[in-house]
C-alpha positions in Angstrom: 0.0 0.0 0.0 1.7 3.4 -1.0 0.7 6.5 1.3 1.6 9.9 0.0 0.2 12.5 2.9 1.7 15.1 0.9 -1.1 14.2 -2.1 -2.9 11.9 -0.6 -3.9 8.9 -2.9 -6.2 6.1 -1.7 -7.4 2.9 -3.6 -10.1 1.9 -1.2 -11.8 2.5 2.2 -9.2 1.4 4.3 -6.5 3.2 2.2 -8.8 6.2 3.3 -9.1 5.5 6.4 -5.1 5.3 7.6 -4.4 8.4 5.4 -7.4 10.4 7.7 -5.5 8.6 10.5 -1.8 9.5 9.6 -3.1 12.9 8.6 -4.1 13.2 12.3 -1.0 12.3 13.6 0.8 15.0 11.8 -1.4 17.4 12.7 -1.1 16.9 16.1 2.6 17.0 15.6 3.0 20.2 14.2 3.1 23.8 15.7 -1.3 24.3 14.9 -2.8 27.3 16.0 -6.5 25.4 16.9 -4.8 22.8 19.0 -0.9 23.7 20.4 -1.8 26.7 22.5 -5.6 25.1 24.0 -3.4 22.2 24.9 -0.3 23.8 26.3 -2.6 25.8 28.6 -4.7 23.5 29.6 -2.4 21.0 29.9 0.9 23.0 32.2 -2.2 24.3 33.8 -3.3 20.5 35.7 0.1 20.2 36.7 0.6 16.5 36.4 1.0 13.9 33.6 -2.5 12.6 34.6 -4.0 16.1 34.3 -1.9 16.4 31.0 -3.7 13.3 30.1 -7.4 14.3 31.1 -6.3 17.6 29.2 -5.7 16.6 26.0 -8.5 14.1 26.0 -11.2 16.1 26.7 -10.3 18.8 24.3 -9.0 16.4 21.8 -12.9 14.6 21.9 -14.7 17.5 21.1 -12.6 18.2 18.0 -12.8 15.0 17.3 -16.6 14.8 17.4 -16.8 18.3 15.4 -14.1 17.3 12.9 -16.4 14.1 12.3 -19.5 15.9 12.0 -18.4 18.3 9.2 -16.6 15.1 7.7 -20.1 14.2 7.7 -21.3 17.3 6.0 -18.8 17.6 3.6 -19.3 14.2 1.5 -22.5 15.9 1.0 -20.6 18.7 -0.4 -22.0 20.9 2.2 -18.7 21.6 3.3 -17.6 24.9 1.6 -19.8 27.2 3.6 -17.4 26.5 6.7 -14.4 27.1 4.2 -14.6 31.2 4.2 -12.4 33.7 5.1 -15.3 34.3 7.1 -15.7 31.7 8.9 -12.1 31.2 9.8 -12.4 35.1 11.2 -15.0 34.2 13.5 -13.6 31.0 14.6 -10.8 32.6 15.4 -12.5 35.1 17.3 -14.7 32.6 18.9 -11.5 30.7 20.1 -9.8 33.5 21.4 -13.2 34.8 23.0 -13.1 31.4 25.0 -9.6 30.8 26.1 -9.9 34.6 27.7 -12.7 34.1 29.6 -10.8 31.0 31.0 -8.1 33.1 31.6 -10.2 35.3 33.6 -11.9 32.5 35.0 -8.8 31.5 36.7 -8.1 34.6 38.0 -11.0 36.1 38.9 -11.2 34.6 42.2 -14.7 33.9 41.7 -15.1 37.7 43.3 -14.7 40.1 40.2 -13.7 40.0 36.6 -10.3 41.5 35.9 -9.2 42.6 33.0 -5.2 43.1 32.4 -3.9 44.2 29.1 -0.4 44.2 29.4 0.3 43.6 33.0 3.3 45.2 34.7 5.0 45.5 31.5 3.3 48.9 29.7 2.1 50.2 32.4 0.0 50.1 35.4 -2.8 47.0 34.7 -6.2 48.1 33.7 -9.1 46.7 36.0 -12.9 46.8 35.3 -13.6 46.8 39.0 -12.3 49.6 41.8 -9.9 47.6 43.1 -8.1 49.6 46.4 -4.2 48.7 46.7 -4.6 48.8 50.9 -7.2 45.7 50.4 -4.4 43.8 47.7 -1.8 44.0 51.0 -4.3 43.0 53.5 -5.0 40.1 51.4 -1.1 39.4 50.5 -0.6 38.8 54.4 -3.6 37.0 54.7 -2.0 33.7 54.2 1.7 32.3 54.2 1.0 31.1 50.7 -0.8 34.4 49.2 -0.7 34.3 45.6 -2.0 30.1 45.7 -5.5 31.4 46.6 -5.4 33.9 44.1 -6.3 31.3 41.1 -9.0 28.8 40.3 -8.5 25.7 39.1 -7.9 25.3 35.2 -11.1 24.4 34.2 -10.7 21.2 32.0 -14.4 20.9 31.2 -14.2 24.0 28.6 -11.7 22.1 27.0 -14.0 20.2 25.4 -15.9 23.2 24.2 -12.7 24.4 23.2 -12.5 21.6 20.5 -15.4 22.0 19.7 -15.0 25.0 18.5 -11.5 25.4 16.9 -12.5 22.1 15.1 -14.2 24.6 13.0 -11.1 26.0 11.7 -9.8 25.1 8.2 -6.5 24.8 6.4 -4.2 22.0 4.2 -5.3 18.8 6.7 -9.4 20.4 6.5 -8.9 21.1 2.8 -7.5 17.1 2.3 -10.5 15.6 4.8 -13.5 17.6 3.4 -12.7 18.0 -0.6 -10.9 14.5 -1.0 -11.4 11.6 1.4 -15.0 12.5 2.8 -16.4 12.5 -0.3 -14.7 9.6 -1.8 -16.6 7.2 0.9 -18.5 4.9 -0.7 -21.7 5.5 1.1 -23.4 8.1 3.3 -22.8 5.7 6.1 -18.9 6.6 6.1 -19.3 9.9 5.7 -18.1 10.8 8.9 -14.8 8.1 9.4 -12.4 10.3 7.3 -13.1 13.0 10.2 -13.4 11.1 12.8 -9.9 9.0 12.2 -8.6 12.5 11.4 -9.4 13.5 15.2 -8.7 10.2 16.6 -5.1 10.9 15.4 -5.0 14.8 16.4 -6.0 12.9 19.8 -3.3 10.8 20.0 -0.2 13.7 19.6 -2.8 15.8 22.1 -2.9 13.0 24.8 1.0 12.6 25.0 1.7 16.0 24.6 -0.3 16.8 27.1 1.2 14.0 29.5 4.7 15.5 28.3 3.4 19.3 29.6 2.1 17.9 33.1 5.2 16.4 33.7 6.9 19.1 33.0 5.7 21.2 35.8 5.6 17.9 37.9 9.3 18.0 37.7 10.0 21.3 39.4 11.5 19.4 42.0 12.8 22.6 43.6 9.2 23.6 44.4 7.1 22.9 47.0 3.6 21.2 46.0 1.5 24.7 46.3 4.7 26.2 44.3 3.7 23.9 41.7 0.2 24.5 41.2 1.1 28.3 41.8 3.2 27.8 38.4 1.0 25.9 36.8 -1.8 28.1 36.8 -0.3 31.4 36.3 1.0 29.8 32.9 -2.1 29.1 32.4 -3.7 31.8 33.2 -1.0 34.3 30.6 -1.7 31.8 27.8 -5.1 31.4 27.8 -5.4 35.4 28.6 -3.3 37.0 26.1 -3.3 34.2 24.0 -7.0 34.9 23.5 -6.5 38.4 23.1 -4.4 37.5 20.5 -6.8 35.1 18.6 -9.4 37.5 18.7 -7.3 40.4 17.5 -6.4 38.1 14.2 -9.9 37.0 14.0 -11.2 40.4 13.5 -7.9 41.4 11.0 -9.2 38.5 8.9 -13.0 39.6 8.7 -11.3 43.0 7.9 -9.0 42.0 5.6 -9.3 38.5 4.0 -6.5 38.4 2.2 -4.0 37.8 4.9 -5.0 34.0 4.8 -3.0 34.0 1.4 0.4 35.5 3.0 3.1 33.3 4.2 6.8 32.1 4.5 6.9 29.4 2.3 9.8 26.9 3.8 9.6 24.2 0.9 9.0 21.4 4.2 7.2 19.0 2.3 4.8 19.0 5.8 1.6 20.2 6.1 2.0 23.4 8.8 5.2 23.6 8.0 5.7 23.9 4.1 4.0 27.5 4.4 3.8 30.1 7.5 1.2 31.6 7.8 -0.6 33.8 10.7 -2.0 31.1 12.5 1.9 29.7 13.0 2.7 33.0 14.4 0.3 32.9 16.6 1.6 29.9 18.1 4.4 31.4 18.3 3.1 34.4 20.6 0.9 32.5 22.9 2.7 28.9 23.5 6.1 30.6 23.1 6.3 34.4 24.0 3.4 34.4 26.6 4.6 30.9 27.9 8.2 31.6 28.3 6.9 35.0 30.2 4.2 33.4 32.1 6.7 30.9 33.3 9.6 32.9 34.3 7.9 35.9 35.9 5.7 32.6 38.1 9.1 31.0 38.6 10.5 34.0 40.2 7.6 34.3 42.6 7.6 30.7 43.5 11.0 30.3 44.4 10.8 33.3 46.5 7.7 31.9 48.3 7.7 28.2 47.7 11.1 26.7 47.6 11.6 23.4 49.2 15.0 22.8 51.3 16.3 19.5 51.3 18.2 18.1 53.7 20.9 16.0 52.8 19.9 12.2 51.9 16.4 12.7 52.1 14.9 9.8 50.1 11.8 9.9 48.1 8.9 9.0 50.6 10.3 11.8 52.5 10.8 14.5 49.5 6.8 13.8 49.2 5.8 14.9 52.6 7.8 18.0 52.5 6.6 18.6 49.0 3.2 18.6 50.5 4.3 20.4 54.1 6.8 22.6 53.5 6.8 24.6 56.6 7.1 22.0 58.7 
């Protein structure tokens, strides 16, 4: 059986079927604006190769299910109305739209919404609530641990919404899935398998990728348990936030001004994602890599000041646990 992803050419069902597959795969591999920054954030933000796990799952289902529905859709040839300039616009605003608010989610305390454009960098940070600097210190020394209590928990159930909707974004992999393999099924019945193996594939890169961010920040050996999850969810939190600013930002230059989808670097990488750079690959670029790397080393500095574990000489591991977990004791 020969298998060209590049051109994709099939001589049955099956053929089909591991080309949708493989064609996952490689789009989970490579830098993707509608799946690398939902599942860095999501991911960093559980703080543990099981929470990397659950992470990439439950994001990775709903694009799954949404990549198989409009699989569905297109062998109908139905397709081509989600295939706009448009409609790329608004998913991108959509996307970005969502990972904000989880952004703000995380740090809103559950209290009031805040609302930081460029925080502590251009200025002093813009709030859309009166927020009095003698109530921030009387907070501050509420607790040992201050900051910890200052974020939510990442919430992992919008990442399947998140799927859901950047499934609805389009490029080379949607072009190959809705104008080639879903209508070559050989009946109505199939229509959706092209995107559901697709997604199953996507899936697969999510799921380890997301394992591979949680242990990561389980590996911060340095920091205590709290110090951690403090990490963890301030990366989050900068990702998701300015990330989704970001996203919504290029949404709207899209509906504005179509014609940037057709601008790129083009690499000659006979890859998919990689052959030509567009705008979504530098916007992976600003949220996983600018926005992480910040996120990370502004939280690191913090932590260790705050968090940092002292081990005593030939401690073993039982014992690195418990003061991982009690540090000030």
């Amino acid at each position: 059986m020969y298998i060209n992803l590049w051109n994709p050419e099939y001589d049955g069902l099956i053929s089909a079927l591991i080309i949708s597959y493989l064609l996952g795969i490689v789009h989970g591999i490579t830098p993707d604006e509608h799946t690398w920054p939902i599942t860095f954030s999501y991911s960093v933000g559980s703080y543990s190769t099981r929470g990397g796990f659950k992470a990439g799952a439950m994001f990775s289902t709903g694009f799954t299910v949404q990549r198989a529905l409009l699989s569905q859709i297109a062998y109908f040839a139905l397709a081509g109305i989600f295939m706009t300039a448009m409609a790329f616009g608004l998913t991108y605003i959509l996307v970005g739209v969502a990972m904000a608010a989880a952004g703000i989610y995380i740090a809103s305390r559950g209290r009031y919404a805040h609302f930081h454009l460029i925080e502590n960098y251009l200025g002093k940070a813009f709030h859309l609530h009166p927020h009095e600097e003698e109530q921030n210190r009387e907070e501050l020394d509420h607790t040992a641990n201050p900051i910890i209590h200052d974020l939510k928990p990442v919430p992992l159930k919008l990442a399947f919404v998140h799927g859901l909707i950047a499934g609805f974004g389009f490029g080379a992999f949607a072009l190959i899935i809705y104008t080639i393999l879903a209508p070559s099924m050989p009946s109505p019945w199939f229509g959706f398998a092209p995107g559901l193996l697709f997604g199953l594939g996507t899936m697969t890169m999510q799921i380890l990728f997301g394992m591979g961010f949680g242990k990561w920040m389980q590996s911060k050996k340095k920091l205590s348990l709290q110090g951690i999850q403090y990490v963890a969810k301030n990366i989050s939190r900068y990702v998701l936030t300015y990330g989704g600013y970001a996203f919504i930002v290029a949404g709207a230059a899209i509906l504005a001004f179509p014609k940037l989808l057709d601008y790129g670097i083009s690499t000659g990488i006979h890859v998919h994602n990689l052959d030509n750079l567009g705008i979504g690959f530098f916007i992976v670029i600003f949220a996983v890599v600018i926005i992480g790397l910040v996120g990370y080393f502004r939280s690191m500095k913090n932590a260790t000041r705050l968090y940092t574990v002292v081990v005593p000489p030939q401690t073993d591991d039982w014992e690195m646990s418990q003061i991982s977990r009690h540090p000030n004791q």
